[in-house]
C-alpha positions as CSV (number, residue, x, y, z in Angstrom):
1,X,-20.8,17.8,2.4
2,X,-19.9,19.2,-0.7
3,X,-16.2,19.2,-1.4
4,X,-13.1,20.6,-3.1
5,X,-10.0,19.3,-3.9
6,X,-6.6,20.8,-4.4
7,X,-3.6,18.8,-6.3
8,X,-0.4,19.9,-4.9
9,X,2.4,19.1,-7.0
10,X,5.4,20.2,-5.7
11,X,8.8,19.7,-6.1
12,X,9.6,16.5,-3.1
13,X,6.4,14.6,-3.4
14,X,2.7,15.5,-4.7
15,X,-0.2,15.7,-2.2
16,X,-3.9,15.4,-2.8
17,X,-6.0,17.4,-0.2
18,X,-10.1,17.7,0.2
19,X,-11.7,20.7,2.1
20,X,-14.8,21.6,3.2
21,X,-17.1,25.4,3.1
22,X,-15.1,26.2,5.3
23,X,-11.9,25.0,4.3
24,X,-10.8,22.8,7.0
25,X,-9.0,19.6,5.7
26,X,-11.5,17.0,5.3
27,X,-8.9,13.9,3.7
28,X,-5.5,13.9,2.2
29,X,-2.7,11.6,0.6
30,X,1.0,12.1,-0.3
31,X,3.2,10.1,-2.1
32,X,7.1,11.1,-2.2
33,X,8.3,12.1,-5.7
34,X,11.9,10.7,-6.0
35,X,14.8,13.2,-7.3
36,X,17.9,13.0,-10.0
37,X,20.9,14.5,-9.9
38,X,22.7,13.6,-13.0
39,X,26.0,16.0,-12.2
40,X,26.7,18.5,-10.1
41,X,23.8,21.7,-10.2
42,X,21.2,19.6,-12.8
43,X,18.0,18.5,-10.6
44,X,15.5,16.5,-12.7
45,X,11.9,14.8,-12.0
46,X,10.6,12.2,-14.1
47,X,7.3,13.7,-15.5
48,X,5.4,10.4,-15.7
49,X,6.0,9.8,-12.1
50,X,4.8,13.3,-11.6
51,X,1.7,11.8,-12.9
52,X,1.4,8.7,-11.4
53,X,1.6,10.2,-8.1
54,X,-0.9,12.5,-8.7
55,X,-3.8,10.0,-9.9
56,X,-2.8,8.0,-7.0
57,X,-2.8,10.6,-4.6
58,X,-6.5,12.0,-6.4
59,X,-8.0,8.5,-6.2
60,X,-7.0,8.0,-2.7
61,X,-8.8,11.1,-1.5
62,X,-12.0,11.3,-3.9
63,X,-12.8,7.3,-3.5
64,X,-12.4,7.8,0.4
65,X,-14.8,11.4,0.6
66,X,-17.3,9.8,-1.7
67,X,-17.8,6.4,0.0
68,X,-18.4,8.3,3.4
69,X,-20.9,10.4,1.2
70,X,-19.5,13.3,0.6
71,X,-19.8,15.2,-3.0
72,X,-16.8,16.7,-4.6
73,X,-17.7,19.6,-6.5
74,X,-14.6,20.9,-7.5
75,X,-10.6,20.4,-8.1
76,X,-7.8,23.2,-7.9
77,X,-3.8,22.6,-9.2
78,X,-1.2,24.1,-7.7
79,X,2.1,23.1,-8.6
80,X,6.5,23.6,-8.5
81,X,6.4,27.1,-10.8
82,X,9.2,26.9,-13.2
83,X,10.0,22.9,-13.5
84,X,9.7,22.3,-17.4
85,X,8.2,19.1,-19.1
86,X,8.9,18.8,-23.1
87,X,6.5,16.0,-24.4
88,X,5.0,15.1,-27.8
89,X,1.2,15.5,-27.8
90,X,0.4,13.2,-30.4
91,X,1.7,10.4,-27.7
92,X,1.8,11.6,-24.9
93,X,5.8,10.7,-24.3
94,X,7.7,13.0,-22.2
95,X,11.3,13.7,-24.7
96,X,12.7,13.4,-21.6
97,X,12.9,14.3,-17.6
98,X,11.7,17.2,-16.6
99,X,14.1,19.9,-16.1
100,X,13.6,21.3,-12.2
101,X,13.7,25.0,-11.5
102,X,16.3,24.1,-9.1
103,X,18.4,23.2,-12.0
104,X,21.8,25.3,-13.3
105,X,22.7,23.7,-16.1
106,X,21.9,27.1,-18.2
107,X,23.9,29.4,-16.1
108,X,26.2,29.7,-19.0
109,X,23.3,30.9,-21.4
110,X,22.4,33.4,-19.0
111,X,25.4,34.7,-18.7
112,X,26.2,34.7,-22.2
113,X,22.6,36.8,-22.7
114,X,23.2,38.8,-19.3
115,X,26.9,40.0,-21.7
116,X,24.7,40.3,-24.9
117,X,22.3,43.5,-22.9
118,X,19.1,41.6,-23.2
119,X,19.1,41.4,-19.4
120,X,16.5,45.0,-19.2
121,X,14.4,44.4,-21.8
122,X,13.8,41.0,-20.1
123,X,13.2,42.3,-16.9
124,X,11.2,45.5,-18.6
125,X,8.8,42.9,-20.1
126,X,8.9,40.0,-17.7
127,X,9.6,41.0,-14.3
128,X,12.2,38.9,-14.0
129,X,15.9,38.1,-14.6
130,X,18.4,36.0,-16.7
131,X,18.6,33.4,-14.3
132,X,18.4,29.3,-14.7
133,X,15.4,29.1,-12.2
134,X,13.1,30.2,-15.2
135,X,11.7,28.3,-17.8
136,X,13.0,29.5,-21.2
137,X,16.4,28.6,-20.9
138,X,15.4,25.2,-19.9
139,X,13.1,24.8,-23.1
140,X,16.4,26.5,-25.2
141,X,18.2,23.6,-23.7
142,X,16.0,20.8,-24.7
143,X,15.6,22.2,-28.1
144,X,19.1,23.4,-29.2
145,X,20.3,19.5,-28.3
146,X,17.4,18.7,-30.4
147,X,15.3,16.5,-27.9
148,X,12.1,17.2,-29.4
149,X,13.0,16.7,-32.6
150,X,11.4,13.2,-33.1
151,X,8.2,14.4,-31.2
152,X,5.2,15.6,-34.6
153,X,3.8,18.1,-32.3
154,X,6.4,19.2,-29.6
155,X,5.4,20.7,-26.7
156,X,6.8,22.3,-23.4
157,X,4.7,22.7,-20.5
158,X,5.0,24.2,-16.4
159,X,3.8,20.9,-14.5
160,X,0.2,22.5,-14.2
161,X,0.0,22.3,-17.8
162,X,1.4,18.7,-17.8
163,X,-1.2,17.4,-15.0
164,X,-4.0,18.9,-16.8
165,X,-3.5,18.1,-20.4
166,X,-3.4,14.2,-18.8
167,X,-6.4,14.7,-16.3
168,X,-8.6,16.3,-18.9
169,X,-7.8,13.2,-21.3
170,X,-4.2,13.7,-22.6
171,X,-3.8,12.2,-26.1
172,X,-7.9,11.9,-26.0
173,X,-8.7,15.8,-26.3
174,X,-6.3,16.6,-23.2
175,X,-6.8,20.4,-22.6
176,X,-3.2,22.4,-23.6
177,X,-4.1,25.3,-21.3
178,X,-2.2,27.1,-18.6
179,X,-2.7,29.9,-15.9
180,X,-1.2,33.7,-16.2
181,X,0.6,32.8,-12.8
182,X,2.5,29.6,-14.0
183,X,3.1,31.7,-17.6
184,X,4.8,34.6,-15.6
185,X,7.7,32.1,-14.3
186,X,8.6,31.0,-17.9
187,X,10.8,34.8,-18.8
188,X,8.4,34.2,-22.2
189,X,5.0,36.2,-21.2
190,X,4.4,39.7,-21.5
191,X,3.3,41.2,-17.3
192,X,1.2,43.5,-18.9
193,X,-0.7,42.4,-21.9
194,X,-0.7,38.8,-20.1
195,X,0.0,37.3,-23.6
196,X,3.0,35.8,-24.5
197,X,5.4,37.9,-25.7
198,X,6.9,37.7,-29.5
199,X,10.6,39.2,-28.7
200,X,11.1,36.4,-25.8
201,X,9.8,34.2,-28.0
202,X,12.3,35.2,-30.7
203,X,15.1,35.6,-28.0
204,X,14.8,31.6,-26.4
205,X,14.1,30.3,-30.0
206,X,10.7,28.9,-28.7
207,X,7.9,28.8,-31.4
208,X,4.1,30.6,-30.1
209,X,2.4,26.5,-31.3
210,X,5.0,24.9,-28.3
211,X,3.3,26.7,-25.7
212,X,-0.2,26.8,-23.6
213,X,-2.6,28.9,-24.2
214,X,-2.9,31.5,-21.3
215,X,-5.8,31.5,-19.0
216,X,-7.3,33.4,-16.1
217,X,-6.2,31.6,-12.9
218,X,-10.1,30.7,-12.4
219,X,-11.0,29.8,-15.3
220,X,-13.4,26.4,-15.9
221,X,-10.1,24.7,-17.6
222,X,-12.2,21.2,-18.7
223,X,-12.9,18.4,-16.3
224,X,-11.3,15.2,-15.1
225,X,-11.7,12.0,-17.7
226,X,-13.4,9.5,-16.1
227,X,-10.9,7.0,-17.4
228,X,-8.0,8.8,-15.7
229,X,-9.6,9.5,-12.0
230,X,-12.9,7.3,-12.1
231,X,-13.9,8.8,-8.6
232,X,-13.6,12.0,-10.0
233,X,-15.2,11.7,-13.6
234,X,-16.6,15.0,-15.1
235,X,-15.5,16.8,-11.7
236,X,-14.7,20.9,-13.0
237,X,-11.1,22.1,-12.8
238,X,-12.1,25.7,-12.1
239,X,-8.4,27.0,-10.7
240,X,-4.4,26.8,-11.5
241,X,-2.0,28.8,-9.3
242,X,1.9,28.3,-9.1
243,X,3.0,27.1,-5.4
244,X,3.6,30.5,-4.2
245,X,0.8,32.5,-6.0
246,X,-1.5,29.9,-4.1
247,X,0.2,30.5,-1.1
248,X,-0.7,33.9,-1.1
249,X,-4.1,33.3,-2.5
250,X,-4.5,30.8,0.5
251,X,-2.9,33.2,3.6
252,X,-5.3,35.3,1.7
253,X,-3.1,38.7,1.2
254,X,-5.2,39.9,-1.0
255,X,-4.2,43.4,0.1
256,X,-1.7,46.2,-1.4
257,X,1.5,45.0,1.6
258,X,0.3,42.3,2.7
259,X,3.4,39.5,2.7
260,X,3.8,35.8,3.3
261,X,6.3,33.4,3.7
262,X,6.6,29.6,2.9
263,X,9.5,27.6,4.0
264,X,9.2,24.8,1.6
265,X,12.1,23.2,-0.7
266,X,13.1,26.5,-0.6
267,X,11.8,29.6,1.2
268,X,9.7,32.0,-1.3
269,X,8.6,35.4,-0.1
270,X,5.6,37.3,-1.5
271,X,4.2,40.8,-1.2
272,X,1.1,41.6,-2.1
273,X,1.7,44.8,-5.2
274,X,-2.0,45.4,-6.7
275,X,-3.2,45.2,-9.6
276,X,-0.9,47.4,-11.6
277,X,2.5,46.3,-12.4
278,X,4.9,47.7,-9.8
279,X,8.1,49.3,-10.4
280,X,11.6,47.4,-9.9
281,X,12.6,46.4,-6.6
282,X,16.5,45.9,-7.4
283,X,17.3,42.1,-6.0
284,X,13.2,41.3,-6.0
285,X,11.8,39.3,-9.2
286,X,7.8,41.1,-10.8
287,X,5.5,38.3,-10.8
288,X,1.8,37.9,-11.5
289,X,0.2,36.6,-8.6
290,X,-3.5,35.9,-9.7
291,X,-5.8,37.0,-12.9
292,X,-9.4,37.0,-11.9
293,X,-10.5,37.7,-15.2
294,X,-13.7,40.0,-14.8
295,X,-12.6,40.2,-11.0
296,X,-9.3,41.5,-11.4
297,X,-5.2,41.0,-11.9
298,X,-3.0,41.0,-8.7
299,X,0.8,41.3,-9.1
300,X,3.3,40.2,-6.3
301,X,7.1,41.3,-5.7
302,X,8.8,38.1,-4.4
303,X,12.3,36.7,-2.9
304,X,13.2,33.5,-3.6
305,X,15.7,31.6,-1.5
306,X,16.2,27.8,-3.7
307,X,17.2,25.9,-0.6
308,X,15.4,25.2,3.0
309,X,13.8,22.8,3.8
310,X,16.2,20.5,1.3
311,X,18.9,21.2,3.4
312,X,16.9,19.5,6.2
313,X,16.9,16.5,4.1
314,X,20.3,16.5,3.5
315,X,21.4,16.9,7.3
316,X,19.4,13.7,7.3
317,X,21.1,12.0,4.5
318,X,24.4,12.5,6.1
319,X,22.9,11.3,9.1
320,X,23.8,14.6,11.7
321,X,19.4,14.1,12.2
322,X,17.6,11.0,11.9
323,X,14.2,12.7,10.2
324,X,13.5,16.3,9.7
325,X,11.0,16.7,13.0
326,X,14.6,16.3,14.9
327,X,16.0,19.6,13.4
328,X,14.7,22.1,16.0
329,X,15.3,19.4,19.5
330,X,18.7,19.3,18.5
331,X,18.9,23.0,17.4
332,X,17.5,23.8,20.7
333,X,19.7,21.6,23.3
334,X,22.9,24.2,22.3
335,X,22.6,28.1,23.2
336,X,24.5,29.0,20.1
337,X,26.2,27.7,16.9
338,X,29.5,28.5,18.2
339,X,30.4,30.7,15.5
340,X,29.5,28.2,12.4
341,X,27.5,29.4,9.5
342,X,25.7,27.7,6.9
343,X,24.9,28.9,3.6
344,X,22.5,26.4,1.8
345,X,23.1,27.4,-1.9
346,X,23.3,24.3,-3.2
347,X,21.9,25.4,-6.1
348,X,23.3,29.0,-6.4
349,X,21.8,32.1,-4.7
350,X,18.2,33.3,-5.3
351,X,17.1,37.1,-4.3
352,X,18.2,39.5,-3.7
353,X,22.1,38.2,-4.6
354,X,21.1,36.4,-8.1
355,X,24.3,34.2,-8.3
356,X,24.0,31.2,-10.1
357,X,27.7,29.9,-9.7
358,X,27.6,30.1,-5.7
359,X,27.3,27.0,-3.9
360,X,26.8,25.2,-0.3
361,X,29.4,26.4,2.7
362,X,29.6,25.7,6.4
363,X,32.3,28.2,7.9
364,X,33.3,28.9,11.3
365,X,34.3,25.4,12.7
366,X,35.7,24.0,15.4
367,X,36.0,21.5,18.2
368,X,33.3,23.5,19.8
369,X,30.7,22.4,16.5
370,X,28.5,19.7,17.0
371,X,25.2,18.2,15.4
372,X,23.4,20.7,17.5
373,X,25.4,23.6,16.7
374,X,25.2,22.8,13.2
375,X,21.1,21.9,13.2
376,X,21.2,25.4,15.3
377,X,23.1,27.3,12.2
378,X,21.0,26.1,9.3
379,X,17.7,27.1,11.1
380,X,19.4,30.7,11.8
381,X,20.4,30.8,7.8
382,X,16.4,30.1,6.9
383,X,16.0,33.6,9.2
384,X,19.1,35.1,7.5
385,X,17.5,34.2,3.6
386,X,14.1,35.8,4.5
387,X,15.5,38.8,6.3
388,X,17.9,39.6,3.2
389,X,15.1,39.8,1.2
390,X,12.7,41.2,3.9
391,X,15.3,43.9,3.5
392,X,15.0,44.5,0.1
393,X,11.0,44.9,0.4
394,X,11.9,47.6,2.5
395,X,14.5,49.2,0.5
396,X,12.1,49.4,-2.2
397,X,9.8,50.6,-0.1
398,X,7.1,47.6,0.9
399,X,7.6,47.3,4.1
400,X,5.8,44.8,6.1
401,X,3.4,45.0,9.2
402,X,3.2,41.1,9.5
403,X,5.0,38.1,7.9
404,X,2.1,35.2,7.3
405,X,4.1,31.8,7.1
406,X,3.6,28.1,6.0
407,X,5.5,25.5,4.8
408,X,6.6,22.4,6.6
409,X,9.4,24.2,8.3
410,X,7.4,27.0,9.4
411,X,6.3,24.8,12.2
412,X,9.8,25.6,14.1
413,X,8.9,28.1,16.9
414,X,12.9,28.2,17.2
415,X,12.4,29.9,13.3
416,X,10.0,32.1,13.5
417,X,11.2,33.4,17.0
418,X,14.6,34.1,15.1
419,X,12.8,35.3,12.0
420,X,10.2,37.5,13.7
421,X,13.9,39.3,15.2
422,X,16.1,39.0,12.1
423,X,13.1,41.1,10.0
424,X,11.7,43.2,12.8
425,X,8.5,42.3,12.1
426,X,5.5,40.6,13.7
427,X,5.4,36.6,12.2
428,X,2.2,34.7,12.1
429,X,2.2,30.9,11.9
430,X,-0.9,30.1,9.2
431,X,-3.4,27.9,11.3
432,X,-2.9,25.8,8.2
433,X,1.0,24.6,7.5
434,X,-0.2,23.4,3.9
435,X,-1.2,26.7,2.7
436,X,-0.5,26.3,-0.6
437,X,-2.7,23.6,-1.5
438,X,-5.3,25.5,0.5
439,X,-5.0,28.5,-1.7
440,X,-5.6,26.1,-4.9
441,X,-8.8,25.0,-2.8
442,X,-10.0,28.7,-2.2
443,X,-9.4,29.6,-6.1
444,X,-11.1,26.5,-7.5
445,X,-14.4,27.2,-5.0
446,X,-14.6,30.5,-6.4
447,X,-14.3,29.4,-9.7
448,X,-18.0,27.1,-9.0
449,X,-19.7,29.4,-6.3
450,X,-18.5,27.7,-2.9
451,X,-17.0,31.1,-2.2
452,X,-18.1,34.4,-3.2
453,X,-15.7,37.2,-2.9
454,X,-12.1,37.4,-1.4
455,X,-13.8,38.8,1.8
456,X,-15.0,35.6,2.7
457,X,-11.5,34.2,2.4
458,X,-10.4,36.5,4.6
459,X,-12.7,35.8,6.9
460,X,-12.1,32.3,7.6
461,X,-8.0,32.8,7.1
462,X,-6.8,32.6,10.5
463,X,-3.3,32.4,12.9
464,X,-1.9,29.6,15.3
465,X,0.6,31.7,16.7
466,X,2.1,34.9,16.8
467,X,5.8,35.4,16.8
468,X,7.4,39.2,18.0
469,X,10.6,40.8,17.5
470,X,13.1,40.3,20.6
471,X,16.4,41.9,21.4
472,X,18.1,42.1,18.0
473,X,21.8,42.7,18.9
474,X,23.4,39.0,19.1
475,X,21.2,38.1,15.5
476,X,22.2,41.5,14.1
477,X,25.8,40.1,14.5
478,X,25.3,36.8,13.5
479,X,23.3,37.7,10.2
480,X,26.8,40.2,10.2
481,X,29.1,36.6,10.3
482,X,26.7,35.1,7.4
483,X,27.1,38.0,5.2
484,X,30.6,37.4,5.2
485,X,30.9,33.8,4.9
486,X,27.7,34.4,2.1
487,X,30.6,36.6,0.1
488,X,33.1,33.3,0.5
489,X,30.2,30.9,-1.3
């Protein structure tokens, strides 16, 4: 068979994945990417593990597909959106870890800019907001404690950039290239002309020579060296998405409403806006969700909660689970969570709240709280994050007919019961969990002729399960109890 492959490099580990025509998974590999947390509300990756992983994980999968006979005519990157590398091109050398979007370490700046008035302008040309999720600030940071000084040709880079300047040859006429969808998550690119934009530049302090050149999402964007991935030498890279723009791309909402959801790291909610830039949804970030070059630009509202499924791992840490899969047994063997609420913001609140200085709280205890209780709350505050910003789609006036969902968590019926209530709204389980690297697989086979139009996605896009509102007066007041302990964090 003839096959694509899609890179998934997200933000716990980095997954390789092959698919056939028809884009069932063939072969995969993961390898666990390991985190820092040098003080309180700083998240970093190292960028050469990044890397490692990925070859490993590439290798595993092409040398596997090709000894049983198959052809690999293709690779797709998706990758963790805003996560910012700063490396010296004329080595190679990372200046130093990569800065994770999870990080707050620039709240300060933000705030300091929010007080300054640039907050519209940013928003009027960016579609987002001053917040430390986004990549600007991070490259400000690097730069104004003069980490790249020693580097003669400094660069910064989203991961995509960073995987494919080293797969395409690095130091060795590595391609410097990104996508418009990775570009959009930086606060430095212009929504409409797709270029980057000289007044963000000028704002951040970043010079135009520091940053990728911007590409349609499907472009042919070089092809793998054959000394970096020998089972994949001269194989086309023919698609880049961010995470959740190839989520989307792979639920394939490729029309004006349609909306997904991936409980991930953190739970990311997309709606499908056209191809015109849509006006401002107050608490909802503008993002560009796809360019198709001659076929087309989509733009996407989104919601971005920064914490889910990490807060599984860290019930696990603590040991209150002994791996993730126990979340929803032990959730399930207590009616209630006896009044407790969880509030995951470890790493401040995403949309439609935009507070970088909240953090974590479990309110409401008592002797009557227990591991299951508590397993029980945190699956009900995954509901409560969507529905908040299921809430603003709707005060904006996108309101969905059907959530589409992925993401490791989404396989908790318990979850998508409660978030199919919480949002009053029919929820779909993808047939495929690992969306996202799907949606790289679907972009990189248009790119070389596997598929021909987004029809044909559609047509093979299908749903495991199907997930109604119930009886919405005991979640009504619980989302009621979050809200309140929400205002406490």
């Amino acid at each position: 068979m003839e096959l694509i492959l899609a890179l998934d490099a997200g933000t716990t580990g980095v997954r390789s994945v092959a698919f056939d025509h028809d884009l069932h998974v063939v072969d995969e590999s993961y390898r666990e990417l390991n985190q820092f947390y040098p003080s309180p509300g700083e998240v970093e990756h190292d960028a050469l593990e990044i890397v490692e992983l990925a070859i490993a994980t590439l290798e595993d999968v092409a040398a596997r597909v090709r000894s049983a006979g198959h052809a690999v005519v293709a690779l797709g990157i998706t990758n963790q959106r805003e996560t910012t590398v700063g490396f010296d091109r004329d080595d190679g050398a990372p200046i130093s870890r990569a800065i994770v979007w999870q990080d707050r370490r620039t709240s300060e700046m933000c705030q300091r800019l929010e007080d300054e008035g640039h907050g519209p302008a940013l928003r009027e040309t960016t579609g987002l907001v001053l917040d430390p999720y986004f990549s600007a600030t991070k490259i400000h940071w690097m730069l104004e404690r003069g980490l790249a000084d020693g580097a003669r040709v400094p660069s910064f880079a989203t991961i995509d950039t960073w995987l494919l300047w080293v797969l395409t040859g690095g130091v060795d006429g590595g391609q410097f290239l990104t996508d418009a969808s990775n570009a959009s998550r930086t606060s430095l690119l212009d929504l409409r002309s797709r270029t980057w934009s000289p007044e963000m530049l000028s704002l951040f302090g970043v010079e135009l020579p520091m940053l990728a050149e911007v590409r349609a999402s499907n472009s042919h964007f070089g092809s793998v060296n054959a000394d970096i991935v020998p089972s994949l030498a001269d194989v086309p890279i023919t698609g880049i998405l961010g995470d959740q723009q190839s989520a989307l791309f792979g639920q394939a909402c490729f029309e004006v409403g349609m909306v997904k959801a991936t409980y991930g790291t953190g739970a990311f909610v997309l709606a499908q806006a056209g191809s015109h830039v849509p006006a401002v949804v107050d608490g909802l970030i503008t993002t560009l969700a796809w360019d198709l070059g001659d076929d087309g630009v989509s733009y996407a509202l989104e919601g971005s909660a920064f914490v889910a499924g990490a807060a599984i791992q860290w019930l696990a840490d603590l040991g209150v689970i002994e791996a993730s899969s126990d979340l929803e047994a032990l959730a399930r063997s207590v009616n209630d969570s006896a009044g407790a609420q969880f509030v995951p913001a470890f790493t401040g609140l995403g949309s439609p709240f935009w507070r970088a200085d909240a953090r974590g709280a479990i309110s409401g205890l008592s002797q009557g709280v227990g591991r299951g209780q508590l397993a029980r709350a945190l699956i009900e505050a995954f509901a409560y994050q969507v529905r908040a910003m299921t809430d603003a789609f709707a005060a904006g006036g996108v309101t969905p007919h059907e959530l589409r969902c992925d993401g490791g968590a989404a396989a908790m019926d318990l979850l998508l019961e409660l978030q199919a209530t919480n949002s009053r709204v029919s929820v779909l389980r993808s047939s495929t969990l690992e969306a996202t690297a799907r949606g790289a697989a679907s972009i990189a086979g248009l790119g070389v002729g596997v598929f021909t139009s987004l029809e044909q996605l559609s047509d093979l896009w299908s749903a495991s399960a199907r997930f109604e509102p119930g009886e919405a007066l005991f979640v009504d007041a619980g989302y009621a109890a979050w809200t309140r302990a929400l205002e406490r964090a």
